[in-house]
Backbone bond lengths (Angstrom), bond angles and torsions (degrees), N, CA, C in turn:
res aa  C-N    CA-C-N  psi(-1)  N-CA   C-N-CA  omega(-1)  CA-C   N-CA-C  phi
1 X - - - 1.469 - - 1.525 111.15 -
2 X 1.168 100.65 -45.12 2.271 103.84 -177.19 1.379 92.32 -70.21
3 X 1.809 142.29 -45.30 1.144 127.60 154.98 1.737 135.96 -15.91
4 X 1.328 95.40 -68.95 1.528 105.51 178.13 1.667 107.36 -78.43
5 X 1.293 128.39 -8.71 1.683 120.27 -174.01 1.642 86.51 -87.17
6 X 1.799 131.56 -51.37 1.121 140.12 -155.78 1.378 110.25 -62.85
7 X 1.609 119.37 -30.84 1.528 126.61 -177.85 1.508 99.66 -96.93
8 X 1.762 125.29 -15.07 1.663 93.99 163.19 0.938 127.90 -98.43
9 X 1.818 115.21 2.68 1.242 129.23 174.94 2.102 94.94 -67.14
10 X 0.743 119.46 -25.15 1.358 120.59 -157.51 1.466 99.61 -94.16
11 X 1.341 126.06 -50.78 1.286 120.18 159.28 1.374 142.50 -49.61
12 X 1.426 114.88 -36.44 1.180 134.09 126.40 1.819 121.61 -15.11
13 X 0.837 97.53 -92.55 1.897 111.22 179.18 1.453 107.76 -50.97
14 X 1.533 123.33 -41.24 1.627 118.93 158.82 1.296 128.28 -80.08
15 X 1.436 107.06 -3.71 1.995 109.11 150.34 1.408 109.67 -66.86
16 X 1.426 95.29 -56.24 1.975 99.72 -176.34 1.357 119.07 -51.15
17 X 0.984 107.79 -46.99 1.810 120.90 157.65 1.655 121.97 -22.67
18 X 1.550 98.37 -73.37 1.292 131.16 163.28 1.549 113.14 -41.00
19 X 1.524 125.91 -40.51 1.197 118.57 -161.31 1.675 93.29 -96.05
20 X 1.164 124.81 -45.08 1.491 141.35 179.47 1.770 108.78 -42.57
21 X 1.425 106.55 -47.96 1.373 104.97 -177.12 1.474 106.63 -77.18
22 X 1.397 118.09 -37.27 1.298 104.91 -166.97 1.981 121.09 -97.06
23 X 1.547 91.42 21.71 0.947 119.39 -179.91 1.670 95.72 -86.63
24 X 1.242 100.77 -60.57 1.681 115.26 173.86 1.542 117.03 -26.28
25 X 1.588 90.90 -58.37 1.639 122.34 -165.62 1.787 99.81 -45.86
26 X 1.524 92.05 -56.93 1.491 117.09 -139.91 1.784 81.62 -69.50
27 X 1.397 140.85 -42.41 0.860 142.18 -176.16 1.904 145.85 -109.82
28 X 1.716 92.80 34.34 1.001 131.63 -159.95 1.816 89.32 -92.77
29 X 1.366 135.93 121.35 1.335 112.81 138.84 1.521 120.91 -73.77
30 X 1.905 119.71 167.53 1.451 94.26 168.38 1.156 110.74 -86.62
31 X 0.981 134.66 154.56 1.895 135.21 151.20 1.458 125.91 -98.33
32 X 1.466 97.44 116.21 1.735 96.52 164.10 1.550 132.75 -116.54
33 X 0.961 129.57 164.86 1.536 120.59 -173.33 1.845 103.72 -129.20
34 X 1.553 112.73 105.90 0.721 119.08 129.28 1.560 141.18 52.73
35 X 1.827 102.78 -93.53 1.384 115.51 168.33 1.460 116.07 -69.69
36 X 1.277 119.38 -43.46 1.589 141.49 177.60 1.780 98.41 -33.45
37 X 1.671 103.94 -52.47 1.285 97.70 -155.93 1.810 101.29 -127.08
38 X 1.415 90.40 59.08 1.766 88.21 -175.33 1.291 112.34 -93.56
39 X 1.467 112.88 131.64 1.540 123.10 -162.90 1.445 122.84 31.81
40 X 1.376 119.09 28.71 1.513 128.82 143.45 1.260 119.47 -142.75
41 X 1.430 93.62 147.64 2.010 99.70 -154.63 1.171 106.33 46.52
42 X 0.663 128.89 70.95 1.767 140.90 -176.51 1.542 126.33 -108.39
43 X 1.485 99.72 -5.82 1.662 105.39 170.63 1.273 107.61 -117.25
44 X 1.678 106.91 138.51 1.693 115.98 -169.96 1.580 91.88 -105.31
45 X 1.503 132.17 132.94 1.432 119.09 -178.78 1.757 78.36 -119.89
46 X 1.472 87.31 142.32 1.719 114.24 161.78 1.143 132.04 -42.69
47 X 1.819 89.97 -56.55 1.660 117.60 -171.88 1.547 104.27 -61.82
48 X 1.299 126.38 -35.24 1.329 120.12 -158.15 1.593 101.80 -108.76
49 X 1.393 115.04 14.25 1.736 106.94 175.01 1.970 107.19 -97.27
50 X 1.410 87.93 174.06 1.176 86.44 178.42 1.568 122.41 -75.17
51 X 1.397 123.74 -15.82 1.215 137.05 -168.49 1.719 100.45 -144.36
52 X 1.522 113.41 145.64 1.761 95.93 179.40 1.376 97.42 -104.98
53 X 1.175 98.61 106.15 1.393 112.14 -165.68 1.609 111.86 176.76
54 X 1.627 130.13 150.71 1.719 112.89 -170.81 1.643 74.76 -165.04
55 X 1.431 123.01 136.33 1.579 144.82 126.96 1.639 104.92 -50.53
56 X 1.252 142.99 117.85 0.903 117.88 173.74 2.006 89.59 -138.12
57 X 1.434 99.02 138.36 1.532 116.23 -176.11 1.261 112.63 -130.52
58 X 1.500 130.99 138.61 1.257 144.95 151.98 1.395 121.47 -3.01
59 X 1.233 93.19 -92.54 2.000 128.02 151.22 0.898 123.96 -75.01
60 X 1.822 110.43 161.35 1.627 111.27 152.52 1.658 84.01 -121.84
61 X 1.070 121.95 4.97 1.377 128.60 -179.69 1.760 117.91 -71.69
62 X 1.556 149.53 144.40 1.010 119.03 130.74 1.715 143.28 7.92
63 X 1.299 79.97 -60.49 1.803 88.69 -163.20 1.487 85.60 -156.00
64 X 1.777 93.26 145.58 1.424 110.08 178.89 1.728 107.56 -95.23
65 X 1.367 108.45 155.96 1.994 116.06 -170.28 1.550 84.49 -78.76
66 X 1.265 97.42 170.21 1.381 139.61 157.24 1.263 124.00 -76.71
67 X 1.109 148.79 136.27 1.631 159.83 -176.59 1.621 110.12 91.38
68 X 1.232 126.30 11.94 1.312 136.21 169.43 1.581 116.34 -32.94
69 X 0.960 126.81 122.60 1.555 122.64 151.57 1.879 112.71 -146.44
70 X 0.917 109.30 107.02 1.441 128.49 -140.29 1.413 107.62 -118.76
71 X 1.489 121.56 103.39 1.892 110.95 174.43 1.382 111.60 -133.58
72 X 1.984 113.50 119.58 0.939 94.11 -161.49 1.936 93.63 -131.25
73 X 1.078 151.67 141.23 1.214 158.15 -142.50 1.380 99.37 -126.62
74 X 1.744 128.14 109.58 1.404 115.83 139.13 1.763 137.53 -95.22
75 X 1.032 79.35 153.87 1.950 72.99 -170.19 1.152 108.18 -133.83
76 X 1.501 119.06 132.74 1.621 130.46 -156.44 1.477 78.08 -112.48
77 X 1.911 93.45 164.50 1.147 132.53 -169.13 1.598 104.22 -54.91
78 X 1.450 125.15 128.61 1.531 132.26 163.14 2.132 104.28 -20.79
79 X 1.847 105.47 123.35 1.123 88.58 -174.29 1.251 113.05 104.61
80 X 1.104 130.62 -34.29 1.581 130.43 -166.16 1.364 120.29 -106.78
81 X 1.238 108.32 -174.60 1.530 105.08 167.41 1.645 94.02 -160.30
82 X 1.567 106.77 -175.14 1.723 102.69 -171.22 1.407 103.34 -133.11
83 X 1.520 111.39 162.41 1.509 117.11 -176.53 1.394 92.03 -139.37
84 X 1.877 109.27 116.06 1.075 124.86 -175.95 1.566 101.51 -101.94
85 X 1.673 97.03 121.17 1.569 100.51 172.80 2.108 100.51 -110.90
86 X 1.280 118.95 151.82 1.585 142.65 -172.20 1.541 91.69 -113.82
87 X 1.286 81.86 100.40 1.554 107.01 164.00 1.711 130.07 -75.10
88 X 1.686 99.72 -19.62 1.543 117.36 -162.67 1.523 89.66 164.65
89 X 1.409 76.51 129.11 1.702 94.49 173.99 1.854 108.82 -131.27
90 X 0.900 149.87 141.98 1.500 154.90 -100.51 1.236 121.59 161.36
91 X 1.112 134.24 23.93 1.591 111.46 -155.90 2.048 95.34 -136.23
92 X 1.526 94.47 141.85 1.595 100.55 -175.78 1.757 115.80 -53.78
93 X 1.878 104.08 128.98 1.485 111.41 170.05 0.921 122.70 -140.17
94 X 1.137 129.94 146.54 1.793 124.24 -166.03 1.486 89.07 -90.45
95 X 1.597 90.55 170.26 1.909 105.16 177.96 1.224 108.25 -42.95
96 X 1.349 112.69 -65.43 1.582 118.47 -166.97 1.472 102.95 -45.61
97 X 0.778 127.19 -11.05 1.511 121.99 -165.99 1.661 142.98 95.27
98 X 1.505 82.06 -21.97 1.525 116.80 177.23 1.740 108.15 -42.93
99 X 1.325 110.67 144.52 1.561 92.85 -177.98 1.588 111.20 -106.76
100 X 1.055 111.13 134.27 1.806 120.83 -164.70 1.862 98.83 -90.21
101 X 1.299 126.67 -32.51 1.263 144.16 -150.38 1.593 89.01 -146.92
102 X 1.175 111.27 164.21 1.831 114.36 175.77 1.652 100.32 170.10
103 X 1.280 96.21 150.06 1.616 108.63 164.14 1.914 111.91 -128.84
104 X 1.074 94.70 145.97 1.976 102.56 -156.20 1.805 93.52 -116.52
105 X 1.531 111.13 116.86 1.128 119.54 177.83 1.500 111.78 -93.79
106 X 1.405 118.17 104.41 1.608 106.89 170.86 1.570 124.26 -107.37
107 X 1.235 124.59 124.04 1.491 131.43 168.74 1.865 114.98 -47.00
108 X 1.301 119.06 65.39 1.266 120.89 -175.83 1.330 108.40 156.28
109 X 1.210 112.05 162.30 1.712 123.92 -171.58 1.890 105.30 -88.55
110 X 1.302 113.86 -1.83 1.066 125.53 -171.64 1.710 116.49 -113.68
111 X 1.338 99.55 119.18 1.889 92.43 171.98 1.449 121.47 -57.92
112 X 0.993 131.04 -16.50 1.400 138.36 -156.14 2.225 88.14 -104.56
113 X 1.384 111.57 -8.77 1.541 93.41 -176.18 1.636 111.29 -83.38
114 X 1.008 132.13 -158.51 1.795 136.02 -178.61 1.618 95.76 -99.28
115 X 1.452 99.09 155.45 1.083 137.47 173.91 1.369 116.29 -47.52
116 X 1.759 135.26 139.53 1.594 113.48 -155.78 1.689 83.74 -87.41
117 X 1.211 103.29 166.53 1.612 114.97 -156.46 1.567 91.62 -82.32
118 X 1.653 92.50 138.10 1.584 100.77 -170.70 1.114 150.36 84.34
119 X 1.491 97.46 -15.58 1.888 107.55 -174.02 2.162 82.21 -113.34
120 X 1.268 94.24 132.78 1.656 115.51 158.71 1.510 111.48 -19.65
121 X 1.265 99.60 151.92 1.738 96.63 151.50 1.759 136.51 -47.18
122 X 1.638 88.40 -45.31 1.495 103.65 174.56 1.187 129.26 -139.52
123 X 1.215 130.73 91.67 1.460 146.52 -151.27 1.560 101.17 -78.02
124 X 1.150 115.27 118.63 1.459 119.34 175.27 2.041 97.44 -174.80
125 X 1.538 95.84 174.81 1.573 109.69 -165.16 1.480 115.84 111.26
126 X 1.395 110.80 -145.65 1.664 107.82 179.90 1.549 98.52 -147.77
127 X 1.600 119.89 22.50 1.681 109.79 176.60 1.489 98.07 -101.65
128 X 1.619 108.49 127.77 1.496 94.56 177.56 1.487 94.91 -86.32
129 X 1.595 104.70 162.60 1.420 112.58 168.06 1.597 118.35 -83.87
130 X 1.515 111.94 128.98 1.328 129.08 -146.09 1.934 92.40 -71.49
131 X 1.560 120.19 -39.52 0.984 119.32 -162.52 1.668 100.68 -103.71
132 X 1.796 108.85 173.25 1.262 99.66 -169.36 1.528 99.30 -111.85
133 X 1.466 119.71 -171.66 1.777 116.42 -160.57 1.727 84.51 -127.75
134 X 1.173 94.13 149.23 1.842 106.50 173.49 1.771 92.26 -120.99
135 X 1.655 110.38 151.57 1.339 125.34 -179.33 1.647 81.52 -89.01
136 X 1.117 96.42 166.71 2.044 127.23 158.58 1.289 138.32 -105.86
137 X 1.533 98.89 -33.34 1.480 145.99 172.62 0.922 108.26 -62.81
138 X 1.575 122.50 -82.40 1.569 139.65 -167.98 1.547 97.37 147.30
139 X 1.491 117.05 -82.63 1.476 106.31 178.02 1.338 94.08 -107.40
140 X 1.967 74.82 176.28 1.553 106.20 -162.87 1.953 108.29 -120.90
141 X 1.139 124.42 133.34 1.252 121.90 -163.77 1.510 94.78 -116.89
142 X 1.698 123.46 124.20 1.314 129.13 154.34 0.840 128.97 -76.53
143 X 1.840 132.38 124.28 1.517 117.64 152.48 1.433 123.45 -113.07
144 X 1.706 116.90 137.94 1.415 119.89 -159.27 1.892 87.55 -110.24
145 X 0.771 107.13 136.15 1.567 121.57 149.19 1.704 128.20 -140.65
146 X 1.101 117.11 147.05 1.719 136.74 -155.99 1.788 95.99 -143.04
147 X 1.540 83.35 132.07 1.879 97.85 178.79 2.017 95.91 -82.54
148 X 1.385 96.24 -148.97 1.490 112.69 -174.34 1.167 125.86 -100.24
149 X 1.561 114.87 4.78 1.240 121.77 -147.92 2.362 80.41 -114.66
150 X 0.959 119.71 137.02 1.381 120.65 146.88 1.256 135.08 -67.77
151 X 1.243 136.63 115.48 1.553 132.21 -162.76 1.593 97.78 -128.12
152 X 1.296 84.51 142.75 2.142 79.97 168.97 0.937 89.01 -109.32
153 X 1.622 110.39 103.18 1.731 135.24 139.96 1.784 115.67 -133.12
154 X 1.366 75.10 148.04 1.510 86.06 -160.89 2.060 117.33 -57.94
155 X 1.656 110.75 -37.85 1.363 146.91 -174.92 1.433 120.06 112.15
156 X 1.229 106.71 -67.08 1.409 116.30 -145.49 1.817 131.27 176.33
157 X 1.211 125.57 96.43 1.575 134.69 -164.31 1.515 107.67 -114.61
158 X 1.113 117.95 97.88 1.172 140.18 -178.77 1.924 117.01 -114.53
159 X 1.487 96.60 133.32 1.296 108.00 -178.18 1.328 111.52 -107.71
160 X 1.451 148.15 101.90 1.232 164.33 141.02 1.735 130.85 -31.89
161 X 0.921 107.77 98.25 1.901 99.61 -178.78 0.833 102.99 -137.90
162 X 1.873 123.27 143.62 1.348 146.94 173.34 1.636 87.85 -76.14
163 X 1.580 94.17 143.88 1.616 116.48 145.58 1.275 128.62 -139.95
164 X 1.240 104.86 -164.23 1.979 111.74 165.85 1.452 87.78 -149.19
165 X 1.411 113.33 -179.63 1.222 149.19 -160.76 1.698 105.90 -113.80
166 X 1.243 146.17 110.43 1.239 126.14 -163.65 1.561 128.89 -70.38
167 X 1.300 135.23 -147.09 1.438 116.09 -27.14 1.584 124.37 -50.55
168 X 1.418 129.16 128.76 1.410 129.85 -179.30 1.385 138.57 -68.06
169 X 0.978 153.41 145.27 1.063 145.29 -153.97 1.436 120.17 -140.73
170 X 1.199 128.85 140.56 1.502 153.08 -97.73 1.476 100.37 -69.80
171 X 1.383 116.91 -8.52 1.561 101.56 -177.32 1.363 105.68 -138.31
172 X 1.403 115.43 31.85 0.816 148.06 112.31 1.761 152.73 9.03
173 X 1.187 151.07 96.70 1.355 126.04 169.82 1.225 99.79 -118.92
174 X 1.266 117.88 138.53 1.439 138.30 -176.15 1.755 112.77 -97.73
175 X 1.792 111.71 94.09 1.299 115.01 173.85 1.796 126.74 -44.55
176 X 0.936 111.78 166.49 1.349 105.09 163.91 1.422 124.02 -99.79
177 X 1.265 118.60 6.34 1.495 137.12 132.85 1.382 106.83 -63.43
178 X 1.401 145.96 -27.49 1.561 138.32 174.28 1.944 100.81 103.95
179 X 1.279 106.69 -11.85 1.536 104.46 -176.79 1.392 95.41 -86.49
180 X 2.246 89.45 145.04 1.805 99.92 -172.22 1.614 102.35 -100.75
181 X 1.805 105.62 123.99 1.313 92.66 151.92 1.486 143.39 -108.86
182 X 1.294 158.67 -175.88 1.272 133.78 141.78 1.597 127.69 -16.96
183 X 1.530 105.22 144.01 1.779 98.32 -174.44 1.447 88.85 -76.56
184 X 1.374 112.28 -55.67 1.791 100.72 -177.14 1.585 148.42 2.07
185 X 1.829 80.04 -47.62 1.617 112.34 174.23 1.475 147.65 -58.78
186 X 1.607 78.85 -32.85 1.544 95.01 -157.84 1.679 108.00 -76.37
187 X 1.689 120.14 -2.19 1.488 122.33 179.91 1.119 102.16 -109.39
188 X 1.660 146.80 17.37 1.214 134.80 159.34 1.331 130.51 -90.65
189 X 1.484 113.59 46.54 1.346 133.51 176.34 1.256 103.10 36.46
190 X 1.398 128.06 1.00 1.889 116.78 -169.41 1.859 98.02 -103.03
191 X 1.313 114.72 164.61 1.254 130.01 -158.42 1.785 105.61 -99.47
192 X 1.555 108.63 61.93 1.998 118.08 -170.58 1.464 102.29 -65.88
193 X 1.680 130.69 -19.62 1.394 114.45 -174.06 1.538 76.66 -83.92
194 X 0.766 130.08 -87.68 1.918 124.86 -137.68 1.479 106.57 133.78
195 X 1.363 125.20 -1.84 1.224 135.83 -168.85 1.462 119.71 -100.51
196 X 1.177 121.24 0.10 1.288 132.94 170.53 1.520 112.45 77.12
197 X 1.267 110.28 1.13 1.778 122.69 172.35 1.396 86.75 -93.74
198 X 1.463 81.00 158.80 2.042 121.81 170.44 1.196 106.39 -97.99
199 X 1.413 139.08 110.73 1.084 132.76 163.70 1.776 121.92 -65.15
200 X 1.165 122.20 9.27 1.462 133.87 -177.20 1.637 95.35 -174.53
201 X 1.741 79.76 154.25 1.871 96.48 -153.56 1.748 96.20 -82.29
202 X 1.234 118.19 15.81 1.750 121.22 158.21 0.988 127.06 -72.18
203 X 1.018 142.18 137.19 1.542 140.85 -166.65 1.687 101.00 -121.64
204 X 1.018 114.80 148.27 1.066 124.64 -173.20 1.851 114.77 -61.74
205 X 1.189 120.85 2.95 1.668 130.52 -170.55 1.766 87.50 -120.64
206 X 1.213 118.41 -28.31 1.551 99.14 176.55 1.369 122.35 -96.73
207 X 1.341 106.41 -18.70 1.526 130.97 147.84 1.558 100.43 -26.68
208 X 1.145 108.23 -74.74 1.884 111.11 -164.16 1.495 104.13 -92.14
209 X 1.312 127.16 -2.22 1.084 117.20 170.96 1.979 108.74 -74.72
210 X 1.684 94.00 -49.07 1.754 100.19 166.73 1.315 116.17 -58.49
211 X 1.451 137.68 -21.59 1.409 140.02 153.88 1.183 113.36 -54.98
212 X 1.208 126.09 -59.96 1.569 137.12 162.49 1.454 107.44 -21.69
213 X 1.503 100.60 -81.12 1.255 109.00 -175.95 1.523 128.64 -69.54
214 X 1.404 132.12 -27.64 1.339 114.42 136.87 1.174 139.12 -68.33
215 X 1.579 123.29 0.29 1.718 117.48 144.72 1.417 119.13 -65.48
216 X 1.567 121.45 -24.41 1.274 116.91 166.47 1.590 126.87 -71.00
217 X 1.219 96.35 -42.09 1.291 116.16 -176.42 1.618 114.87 -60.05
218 X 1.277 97.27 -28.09 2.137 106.76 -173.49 1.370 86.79 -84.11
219 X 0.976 137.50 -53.06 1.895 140.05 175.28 1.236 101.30 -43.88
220 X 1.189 140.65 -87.91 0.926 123.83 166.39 1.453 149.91 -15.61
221 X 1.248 100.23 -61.86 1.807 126.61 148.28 1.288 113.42 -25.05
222 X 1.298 104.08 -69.69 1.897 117.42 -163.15 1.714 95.67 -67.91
223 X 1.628 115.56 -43.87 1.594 125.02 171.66 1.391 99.51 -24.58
224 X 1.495 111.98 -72.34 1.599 116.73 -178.52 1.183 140.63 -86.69
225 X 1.250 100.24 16.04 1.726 112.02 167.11 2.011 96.62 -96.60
226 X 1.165 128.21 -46.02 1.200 159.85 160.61 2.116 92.00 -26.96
227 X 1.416 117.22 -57.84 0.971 124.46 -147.31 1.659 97.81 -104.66
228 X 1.291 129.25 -23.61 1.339 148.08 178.41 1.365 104.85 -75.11
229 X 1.695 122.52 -82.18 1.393 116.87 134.52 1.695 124.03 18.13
230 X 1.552 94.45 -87.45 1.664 93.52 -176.57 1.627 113.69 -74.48
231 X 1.028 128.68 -23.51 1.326 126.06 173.52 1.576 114.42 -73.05
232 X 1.231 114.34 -21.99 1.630 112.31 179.83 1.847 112.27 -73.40
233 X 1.852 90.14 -43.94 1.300 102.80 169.12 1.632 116.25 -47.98
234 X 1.324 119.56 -68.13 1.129 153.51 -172.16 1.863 88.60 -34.84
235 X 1.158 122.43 -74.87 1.533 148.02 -154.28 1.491 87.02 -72.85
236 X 1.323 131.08 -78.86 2.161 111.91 177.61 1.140 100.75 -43.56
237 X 1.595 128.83 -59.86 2.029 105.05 -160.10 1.549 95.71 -50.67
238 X 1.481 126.98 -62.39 1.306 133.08 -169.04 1.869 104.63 -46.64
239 X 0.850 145.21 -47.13 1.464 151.76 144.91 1.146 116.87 -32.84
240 X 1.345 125.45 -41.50 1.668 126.03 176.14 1.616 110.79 -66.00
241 X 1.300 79.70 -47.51 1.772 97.48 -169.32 1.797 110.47 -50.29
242 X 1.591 74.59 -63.76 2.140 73.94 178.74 1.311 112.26 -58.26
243 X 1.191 128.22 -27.92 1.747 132.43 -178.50 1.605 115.89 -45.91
244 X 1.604 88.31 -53.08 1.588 107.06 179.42 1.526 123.42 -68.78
245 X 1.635 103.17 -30.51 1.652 121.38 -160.14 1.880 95.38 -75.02
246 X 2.076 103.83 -41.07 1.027 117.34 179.75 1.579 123.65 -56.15
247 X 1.432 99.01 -29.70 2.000 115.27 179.75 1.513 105.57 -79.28
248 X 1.660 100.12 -41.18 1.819 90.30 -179.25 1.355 100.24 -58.74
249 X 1.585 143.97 -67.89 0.894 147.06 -168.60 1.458 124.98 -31.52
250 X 1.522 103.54 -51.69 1.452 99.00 -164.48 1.943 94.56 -94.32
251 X 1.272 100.59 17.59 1.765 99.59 168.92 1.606 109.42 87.60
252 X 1.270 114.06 5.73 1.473 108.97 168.04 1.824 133.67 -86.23
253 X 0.966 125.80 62.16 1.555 110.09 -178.73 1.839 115.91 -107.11
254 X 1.198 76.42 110.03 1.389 88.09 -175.21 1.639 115.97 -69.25
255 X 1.382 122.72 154.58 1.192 122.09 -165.05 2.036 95.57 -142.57
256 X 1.640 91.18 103.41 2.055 97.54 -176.75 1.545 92.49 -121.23
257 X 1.566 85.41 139.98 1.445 107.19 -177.13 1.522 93.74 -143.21
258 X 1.353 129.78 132.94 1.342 134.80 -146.82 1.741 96.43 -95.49
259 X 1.362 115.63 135.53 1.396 117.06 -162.48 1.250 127.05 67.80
260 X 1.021 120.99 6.41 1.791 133.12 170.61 1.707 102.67 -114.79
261 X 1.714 103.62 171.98 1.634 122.06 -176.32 1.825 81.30 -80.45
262 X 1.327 99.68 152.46 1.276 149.77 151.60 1.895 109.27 -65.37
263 X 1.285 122.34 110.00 1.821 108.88 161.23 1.567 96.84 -127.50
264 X 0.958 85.77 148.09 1.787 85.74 169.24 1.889 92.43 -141.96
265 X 1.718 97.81 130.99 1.312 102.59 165.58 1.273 125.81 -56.29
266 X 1.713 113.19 160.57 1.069 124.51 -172.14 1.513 116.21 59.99
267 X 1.540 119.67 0.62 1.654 111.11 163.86 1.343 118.63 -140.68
268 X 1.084 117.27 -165.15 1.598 120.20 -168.30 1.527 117.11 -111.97
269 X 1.602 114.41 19.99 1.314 119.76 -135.49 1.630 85.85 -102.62
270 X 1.649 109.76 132.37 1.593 102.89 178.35 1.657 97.49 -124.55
271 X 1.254 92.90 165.89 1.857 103.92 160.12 1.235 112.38 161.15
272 X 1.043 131.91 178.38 1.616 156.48 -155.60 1.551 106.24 -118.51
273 X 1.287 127.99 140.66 1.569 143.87 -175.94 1.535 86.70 -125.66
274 X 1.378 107.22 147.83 1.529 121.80 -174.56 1.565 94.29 -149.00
């Protein structure tokens, strides 16, 4: 009986496991950076991520190099279009305002198309823009360029999401702007309509606080699968032991040698091992 309670205690704790990681999974955006993948592999498609949706940053560095010229194309799911929200904006400007460093947002997969509606010619400084940008097109193509000079600035943190236009459909979440996104979405504390609503009462700090705390919690977890494990072990050797201690005692030690008789002291008991 402590056998069978000890192995569902254990199954148990590797469900919780199970639910913890894919809790993770389920609420992971991807993130890419930028420099990593400048003008190779350079297109992020929607359709083929795990979420339609991308963090996408400059760096993972401090500070981004100098001599940059950077083009990188996302493309949302057939049907869609994207609403780019600026998470952090970063990038070197002289007083005048003039931009020394800049990144160029275009509404289209093509350099030669217009500017995504609303954002400047050349986006650079440190004011993020309060509101978010919708494509027209479908995707949206970045270009980063950096002079000669090294600056410690960070660039640029941008949040990316596919939509449609409604009425929405069943798997679905329906903004209060009326744009449909993935249900997936709506628990990653980040802002996928563009509308400055939360589609779920998580906020993006309790978001990572529950990350937090199910990285503790799997440590823990694994602690006692780790500790269950050794106690099961622990409890048969300890079971063997007395088994045997119990045979010396009452005068039994048997002596098997494979193809030979069987004697065991103190009885009369014979036979053959094969």
């Amino acid at each position: 009986m402590y056998a069978v309670s000890n192995k569902m205690l254990c199954v148990v704790e590797a469900l919780i496991v199970l639910f913890v990681t894919s809790f993770t999974i389920i609420n992971a955006i991807p993130e890419y950076y930028m420099e990593e993948r400048c003008n190779v592999n350079n297109i992020i498609n929607l359709a083929t991520e795990t979420h339609e949706a991308v963090r996408l940053r400059l760096t993972r560095n401090p500070a981004y190099t100098r001599n940059i010229n950077c083009i990188m194309v996302i493309q949302p799911p057939p049907g869609k279009k994207l609403v780019v929200r600026f998470n952090e904006v970063d990038i070197q400007q002289l007083q005048t305002g003039q931009c020394v460093d800049a990144l160029i947002a275009i509404d289209g997969q093509d350099q030669s198309a217009r500017l995504l509606q609303g954002t400047p010619q050349q986006i650079c400084g440190q004011s993020r823009p309060a509101q978010a940008f919708v494509t027209q097109q479908g995707p949206l193509l970045l270009r980063f360029v950096s002079g000669q000079t090294n600056v410690a600035r960070r660039g640029f943190d941008l949040l990316i999401t596919a939509y449609k236009d409604g009425p929405c459909a069943s798997n679905e979440y329906t903004c209060n702007n009326q744009r449909c996104i993935n249900e997936n979405l709506r628990c990653s504390g980040l802002d996928h309509c563009g509308d400055g609503t939360r589609p779920c009462p998580l906020t993006a700090e309790a978001v990572a606080g529950l990350a937090v705390g199910g990285a503790l919690l799997l440590i823990i977890i694994i602690a006692l699968i780790v500790f269950c494990v050794c106690r099961h072990k622990r409890k048969t050797n300890f079971s063997e032991k007395a088994h045997a201690h119990d045979n010396r005692r009452n005068g039994y030690e048997p002596t098997v040698v494979k193809g030979e008789s069987i004697k065991i002291s103190g009885s009369n008991v014979r036979g053959v091992v094969y």
